[in-house]
N, C-alpha and C positions, 0 to 999 in steps of 0.2 A: 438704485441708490448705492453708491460709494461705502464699502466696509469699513474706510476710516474716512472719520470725519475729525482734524483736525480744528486743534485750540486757534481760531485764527483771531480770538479776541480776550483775552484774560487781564482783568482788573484794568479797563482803560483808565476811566475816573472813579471808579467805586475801589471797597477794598476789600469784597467777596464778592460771591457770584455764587450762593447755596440756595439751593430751594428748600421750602413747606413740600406738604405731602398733597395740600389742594391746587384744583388749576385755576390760572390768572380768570377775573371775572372780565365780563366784558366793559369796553370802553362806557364812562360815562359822560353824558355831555358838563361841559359846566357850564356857569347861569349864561343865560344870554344876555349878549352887548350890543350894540347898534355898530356894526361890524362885518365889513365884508372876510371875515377871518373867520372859519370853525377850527373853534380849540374845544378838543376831547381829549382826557388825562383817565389814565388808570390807578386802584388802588389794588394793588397786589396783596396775595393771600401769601408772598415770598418778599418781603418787604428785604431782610437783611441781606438780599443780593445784589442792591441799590445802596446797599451803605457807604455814607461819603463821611470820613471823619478825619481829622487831624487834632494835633494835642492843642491848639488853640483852643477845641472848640471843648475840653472836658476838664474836670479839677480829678487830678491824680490824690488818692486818698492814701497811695502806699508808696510815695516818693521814693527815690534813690537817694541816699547819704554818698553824695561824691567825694570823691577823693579831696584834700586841700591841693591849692593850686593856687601858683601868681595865678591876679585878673591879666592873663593876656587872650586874646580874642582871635578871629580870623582876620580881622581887617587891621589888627598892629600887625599882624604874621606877614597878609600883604602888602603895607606901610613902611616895614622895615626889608620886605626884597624890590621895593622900585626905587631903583639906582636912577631915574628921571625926575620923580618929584611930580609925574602926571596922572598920579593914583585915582584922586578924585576929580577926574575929567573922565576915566575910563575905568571908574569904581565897577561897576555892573559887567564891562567885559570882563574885568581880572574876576570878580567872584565867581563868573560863571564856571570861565577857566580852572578856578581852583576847586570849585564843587564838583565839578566832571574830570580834573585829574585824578590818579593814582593816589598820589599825596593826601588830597583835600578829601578824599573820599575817605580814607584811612583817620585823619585830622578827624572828620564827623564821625566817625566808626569809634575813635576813644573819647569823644566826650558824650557818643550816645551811652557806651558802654557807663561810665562814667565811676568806678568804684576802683579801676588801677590806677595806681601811686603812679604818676610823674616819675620818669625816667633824666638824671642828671649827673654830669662825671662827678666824682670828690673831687671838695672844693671848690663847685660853682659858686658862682656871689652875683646873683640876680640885683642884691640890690647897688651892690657897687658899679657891676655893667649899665642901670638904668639910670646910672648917676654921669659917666662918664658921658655918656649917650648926648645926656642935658647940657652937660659941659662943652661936647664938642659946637664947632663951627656948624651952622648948616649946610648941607649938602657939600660937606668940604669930604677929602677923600678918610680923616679920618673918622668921621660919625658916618659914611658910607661902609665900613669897614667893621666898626662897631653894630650898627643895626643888622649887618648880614650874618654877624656872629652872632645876633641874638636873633634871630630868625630861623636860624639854622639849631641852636640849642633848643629853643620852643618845640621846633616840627620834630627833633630827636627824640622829645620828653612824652611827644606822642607817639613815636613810632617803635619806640623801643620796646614800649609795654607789652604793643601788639605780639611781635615779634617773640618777647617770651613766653606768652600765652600762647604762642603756636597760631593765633590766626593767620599770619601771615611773615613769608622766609623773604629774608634780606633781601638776594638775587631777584625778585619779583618786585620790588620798590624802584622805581624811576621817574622822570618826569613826563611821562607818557598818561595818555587820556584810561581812566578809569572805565573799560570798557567793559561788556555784558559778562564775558569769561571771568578777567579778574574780580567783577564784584561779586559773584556766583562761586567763585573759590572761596573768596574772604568769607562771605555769610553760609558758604554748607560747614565748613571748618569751627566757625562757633556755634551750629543750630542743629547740625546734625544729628546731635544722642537725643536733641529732644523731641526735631521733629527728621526723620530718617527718610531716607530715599523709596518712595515704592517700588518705582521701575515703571516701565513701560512707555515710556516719550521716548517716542524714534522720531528726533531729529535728523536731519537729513543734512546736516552741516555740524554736527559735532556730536562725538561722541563721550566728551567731557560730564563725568557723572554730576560734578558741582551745577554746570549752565542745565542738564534735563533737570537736576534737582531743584532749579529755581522755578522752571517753567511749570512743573508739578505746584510749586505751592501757591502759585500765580505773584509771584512779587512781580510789581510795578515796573515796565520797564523791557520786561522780557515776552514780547509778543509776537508768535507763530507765521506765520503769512501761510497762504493757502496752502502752499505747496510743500510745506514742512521745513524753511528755511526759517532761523532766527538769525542766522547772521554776527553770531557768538563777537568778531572783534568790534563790531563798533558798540557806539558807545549807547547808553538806555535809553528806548524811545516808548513812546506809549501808542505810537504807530509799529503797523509791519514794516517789513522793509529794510533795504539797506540806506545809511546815511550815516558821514561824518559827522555832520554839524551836529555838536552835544547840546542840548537842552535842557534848562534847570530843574522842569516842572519834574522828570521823571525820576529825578535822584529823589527831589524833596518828596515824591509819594511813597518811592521807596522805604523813607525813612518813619511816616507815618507808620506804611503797613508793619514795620519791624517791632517799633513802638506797642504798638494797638492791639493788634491781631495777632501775632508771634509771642512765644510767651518773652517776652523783653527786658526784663528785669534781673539781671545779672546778683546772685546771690552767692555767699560763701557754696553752699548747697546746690548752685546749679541755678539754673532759668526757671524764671516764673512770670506769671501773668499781672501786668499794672493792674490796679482795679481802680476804676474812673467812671467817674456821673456828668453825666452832659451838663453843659451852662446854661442858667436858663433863658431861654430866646432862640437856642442854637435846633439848625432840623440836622439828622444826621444822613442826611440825603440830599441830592441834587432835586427837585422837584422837576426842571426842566428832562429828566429823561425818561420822564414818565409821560409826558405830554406831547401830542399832535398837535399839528395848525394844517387845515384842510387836509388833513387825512396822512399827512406824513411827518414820522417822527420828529423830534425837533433836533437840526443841526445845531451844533455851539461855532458850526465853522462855516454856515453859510452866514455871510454878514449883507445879505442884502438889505434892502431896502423894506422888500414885502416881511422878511423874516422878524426885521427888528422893529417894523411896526403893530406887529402882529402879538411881539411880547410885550409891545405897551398900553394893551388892550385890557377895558377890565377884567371879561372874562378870561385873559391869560392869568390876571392877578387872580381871581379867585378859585381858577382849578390850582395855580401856586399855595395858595392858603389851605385848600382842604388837604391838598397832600400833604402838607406839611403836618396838621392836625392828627393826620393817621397814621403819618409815620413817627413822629416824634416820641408819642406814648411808648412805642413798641420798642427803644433803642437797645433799652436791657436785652433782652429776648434778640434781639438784631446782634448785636456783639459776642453773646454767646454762641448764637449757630454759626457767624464770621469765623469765628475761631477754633470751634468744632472743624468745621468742615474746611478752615486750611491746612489740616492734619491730614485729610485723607486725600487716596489716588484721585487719578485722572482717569476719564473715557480716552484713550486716542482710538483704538482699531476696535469698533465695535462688535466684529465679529469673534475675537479672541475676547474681549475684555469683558463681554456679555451673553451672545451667542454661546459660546465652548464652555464657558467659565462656570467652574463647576457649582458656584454659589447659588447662579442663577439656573442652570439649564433645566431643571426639575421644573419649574415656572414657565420659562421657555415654552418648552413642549406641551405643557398643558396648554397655555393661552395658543397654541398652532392648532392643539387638536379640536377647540372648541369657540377659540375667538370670543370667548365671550370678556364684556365688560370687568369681571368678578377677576379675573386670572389677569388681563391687562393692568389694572389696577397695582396689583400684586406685583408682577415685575417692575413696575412702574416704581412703584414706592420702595423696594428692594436695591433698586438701583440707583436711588436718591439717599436712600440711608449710608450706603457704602460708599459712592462717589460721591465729587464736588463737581459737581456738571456746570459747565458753565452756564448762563441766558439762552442761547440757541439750542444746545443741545437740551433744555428741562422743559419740556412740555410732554403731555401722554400724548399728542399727535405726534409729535418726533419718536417717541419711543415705539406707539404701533407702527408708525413707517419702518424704522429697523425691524421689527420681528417679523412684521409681512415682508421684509424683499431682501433683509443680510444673511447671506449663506454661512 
């Protein structure tokens, strides 16, 4: 066995990955169907490692008091820089574009923030520029000229904030793709005192403390491939791997996890924790990744034919339902260990990080010298309390495998 086992999947669709102290039970059937499909679903005794949440799904009981602000939005922002008039023909390409640039990333970063004053020269006159605006001709070159000056004020009023809060220096603003490095600068520069760097992610393509620091707290977006590559310049994907083409899904988890699980809420006195109660109806889980159909996990990316028959069966509906029953109650207790455990380190090199490691090696060597259940256990739950192990790595079969074969 390999002394390091890297992160080669952190926060695909969920927004932790912490375990409980018991092991998963085994698979249960669910009711039967007249079906040539077998669907078995598990209920886990580590349910908040399945947490799937976004702000849609909870009522924030300690809201942010934003700053006052004209109603201008992202899509006037995009409205007044198409100099064509083909906005809403190619509404969904320009948003994507603007959500996965540099800019639009920063844009979402001060209205997540949402408590710094609008940045604007003396003497702006918002309402006299939205007047002239009205006045001018369509698409004639003077309301062309007009909308880009207000386009350009708007995106200043966000980016300047930034800027004197020190999240982010001038010279690093362009109209370049919001890629893994620079969001991994922007978010250690505001989250660092609260949640700090452990150490220990030896990437193998960047040495950039901001990009290991994101990979540690498993943000969205930033996921390992086997071989220890993340591939810091492109932009956020929820696969490994290299690839240009930007994707919206991973910005938007990103921004969940920041919300949710990070403590998010920008205060005179520093960062703190939103506190939020789920809606009722809502599961805070995916059900399908708990579920088999004849004995293999469920893809969301196989779209065949057997696949998607297979989720229209009743017993897929009802191993759906009972997961959902069991995890929902639990969501309290799921969001707390979420957030717990995205405070602390990472496994990467198993033999330094456990083996050597002086927390554990007292435990270690016992469970060597006598193998027994009692001592297994012990490192086992030791090294769940201290780390955020991902799914693959949290079983006590993966952990005895390391102590019987990592030097």
């Amino acid at each position: 066995m390999s002394q390091k086992r890297l992160l080669t999947s952190i926060l695909l669709s969920t927004l932790c990955l912490t375990p409980m102290i018991l092991p998963s039970p085994a698979l249960t059937p669910a009711l039967a169907a007249s079906s040539p499909y077998t669907i078995t679903y598990k209920l886990p005794l580590n349910p908040e490692k399945y947490l799937f949440l976004n702000v849609q799904m909870v009522t924030i009981t300690n809201p942010q008091v934003v700053a006052v602000q004209p109603p201008y939005v992202q899509e006037d922002y995009l409205v007044d820089m198409d100099s064509g008039g083909s906005h809403w023909k190619t509404f969904q390409d320009d948003n994507l574009r603007f959500q996965s640039s540099k800019k639009g990333f920063l844009w979402n970063i001060y209205n997540f923030i949402g408590v710094l004053p609008p940045f604007y020269p003396p003497n702006t006159n918002l309402i006299e520029l939205n007047q002239r605006i009205e006045r001018a001709e369509p698409y004639s070159p003077e309301e062309r000229t007009l909308r880009e000056s207000r386009a350009q004020l708007q995106m200043n009023a966000h980016l300047q904030p930034l800027i004197d809060a020190g999240y982010v220096l001038p010279e690093e603003i362009d109209d370049g793709k919001a890629t893994k490095e620079f969001v991994a600068t922007v978010l250690y520069r505001m989250f660092a005192e609260v949640r700090p760097y452990h150490g220990g992610i030896d990437l193998k393509d960047s040495d950039n403390i901001a990009v290991r620091w994101a990979v540690e707290v498993g943000l969205p977006g930033f996921v390992v491939d086997s071989k220890g590559y993340l591939y810091p310049d492109m932009p956020l994907r929820m696969e490994a791997g290299p690839s240009m083409y930007a994707q919206e899904y991973p910005y938007d988890r990103l921004f969940q996890f920041i919300n949710l699980i990070l403590p998010g809420r920008k205060t005179a006195t520093g960062w703190e924790y939103y506190q939020v109660q789920l809606l009722l109806g809502m599961v805070p889980a995916q059900p399908r990744t708990l579920i088999s159909i004849n004995g293999k996990p469920y893809d969301p990316f196989d779209y065949s034919r057997d696949v998607y028959a297979a989720t229209q069966t009743n017993a897929y509906y009802q191993a759906s339902k009972k997961i959902s029953q069991y995890i929902t109650p639990r969501f309290a207790a799921m969001l707390d260990q979420a957030r717990k455990d995205a405070l602390k380190p990472r496994v990467w090199d198993w033999s330094r990080d456990v083996i050597h490691h002086p927390t554990f090696s007292p435990d270690v060597a016992a469970y060597r010298k006598n193998k027994s259940s009692y001592n297994l256990s012990k490192v086992y739950q030791a090294i769940r309390k201290h780390y955020n192990l991902s799914i693959p790595q949290d079983s006590i079969s993966n952990i005895k495998s390391v102590l019987d074969h990592v030097k």
